[in-house]
N, C-alpha and C positions, 0 to 999 in steps of 0.2 A: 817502195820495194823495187830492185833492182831487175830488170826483163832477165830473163831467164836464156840462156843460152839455147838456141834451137841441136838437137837431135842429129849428130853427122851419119848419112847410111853409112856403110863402111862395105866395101865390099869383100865378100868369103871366097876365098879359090875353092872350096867344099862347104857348101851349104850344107847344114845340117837335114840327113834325109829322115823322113819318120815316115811310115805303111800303116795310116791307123786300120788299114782294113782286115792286119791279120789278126782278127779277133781272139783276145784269150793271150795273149803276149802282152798288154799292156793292162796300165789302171787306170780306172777314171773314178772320180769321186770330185762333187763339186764343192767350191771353195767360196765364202762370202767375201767381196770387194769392200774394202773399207775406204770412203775420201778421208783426207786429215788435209791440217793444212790450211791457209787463208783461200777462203771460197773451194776449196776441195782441191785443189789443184795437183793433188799429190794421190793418188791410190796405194795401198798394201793389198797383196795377197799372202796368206799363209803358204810355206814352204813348207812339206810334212819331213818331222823331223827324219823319217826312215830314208827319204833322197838324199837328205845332208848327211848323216848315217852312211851312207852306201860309199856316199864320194869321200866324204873322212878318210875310210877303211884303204878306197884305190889308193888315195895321196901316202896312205901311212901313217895318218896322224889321228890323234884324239880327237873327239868331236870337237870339244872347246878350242883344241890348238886348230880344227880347220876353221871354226870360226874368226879366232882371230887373223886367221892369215889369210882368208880365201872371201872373193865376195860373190853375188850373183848375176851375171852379165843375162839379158833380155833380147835374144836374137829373134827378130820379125819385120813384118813387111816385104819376104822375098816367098809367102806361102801363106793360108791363113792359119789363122793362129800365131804361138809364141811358142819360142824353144829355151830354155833355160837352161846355160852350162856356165860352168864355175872356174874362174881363175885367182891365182895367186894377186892381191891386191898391191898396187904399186908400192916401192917401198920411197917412204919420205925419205927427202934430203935433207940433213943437217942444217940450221940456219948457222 
């Protein structure tokens, strides 16, 4: 099995900021970790459909069209925690 590429930081000119302390503005509900994968290496967390939902709606698109077109980037390590925001997935090139 092929070493796995390590993780580039990438730096944000605007970190994403979050206030978890205004209480009643946000949702918490916890989520099971799943490893998959040779020896776990790999974790899932469920995404609740209502966030992909929400961002569908911003983009303008179907849910299924934001699926196929949008993926989920994993912004952390500049705060604890993780921030989850979505971009358009790169578009392949023609071979």
């Amino acid at each position: 099995m092929p070493a796995r590429k390590p993780v580039e930081a990438l730096p944000e000119e605007h970190p994403p900021k979050v206030n978890l302390d205004e209480r009643g503005k946000y949702y918490k509900r916890p989520y099971r970790i799943n490893a998959v994968g040779r020896d776990g290496l790999t974790t899932t967390v469920a995404i609740p459909r209502e966030i992909i939902q929400r961002a569908a709606e911003k983009a303008n698109l179907l849910f299924k069209e934001f699926i196929a077109t949008h993926q989920a980037v994993l912004i952390y390590n500049a705060f604890d925690g993780a921030f989850i925001r979505f971009e358009e997935k790169p578009k392949k090139e023609p071979k």
